[in-house]
N, C-alpha and C positions, 0 to 999 in steps of 0.2 A: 299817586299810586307808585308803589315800588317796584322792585323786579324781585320777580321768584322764580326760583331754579329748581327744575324736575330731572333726576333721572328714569330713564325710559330703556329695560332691556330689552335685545332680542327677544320678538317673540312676545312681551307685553301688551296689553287693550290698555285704555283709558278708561277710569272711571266714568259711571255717566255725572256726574260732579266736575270733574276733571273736563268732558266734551259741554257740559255747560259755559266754565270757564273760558274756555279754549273759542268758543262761539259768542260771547258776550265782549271778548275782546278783543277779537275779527272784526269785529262792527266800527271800534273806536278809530279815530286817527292817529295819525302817529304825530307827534310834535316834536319838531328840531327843536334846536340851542345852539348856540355859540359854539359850546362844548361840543356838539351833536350835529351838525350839519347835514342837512341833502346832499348826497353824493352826487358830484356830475357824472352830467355823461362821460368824460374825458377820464373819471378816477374808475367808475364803472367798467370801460372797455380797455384798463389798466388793471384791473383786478381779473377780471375776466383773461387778458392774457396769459397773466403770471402761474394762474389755476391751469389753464390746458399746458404751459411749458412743466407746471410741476407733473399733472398726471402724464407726461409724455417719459419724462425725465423716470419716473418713479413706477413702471406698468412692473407689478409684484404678477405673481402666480401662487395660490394658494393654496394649499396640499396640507392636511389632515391641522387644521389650525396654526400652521406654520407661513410666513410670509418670503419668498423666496426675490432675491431684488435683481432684476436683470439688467443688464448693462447696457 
């Protein structure tokens, strides 16, 4: 099986096609690789950090579609 890429706008449903998909593939497992590995827990609660230091680093205010970046 490959990978396939949806875009999904604001505001869009899914096909019931699409929630079939979406639900047949939920079921499967996921299978490492070499290439692909299980993340530890250790890369986990490292990725996990770096994410709450960016959204600290980066809290915007948004006002009529504009993104405003505070310091």
């Amino acid at each position: 099986m490959g990978i396939t890429k949806s875009t999904v706008r604001v505001g869009q449903k899914p096909t019931k096609e699409q929630l079939k998909q979406i639900r047949e593939i939920a079921k499967k497992p996921i299978h490492y690789t070499k290439d692909c590995p299980e993340s530890t827990p250790e890369a986990l609660a490292e990725f996990a950090a770096m994410a709450h230091a960016r959204r600290k680093a980066f809290k915007s205010v948004r006002h009529s579609g504009c993104s405003v970046k505070q310091g």
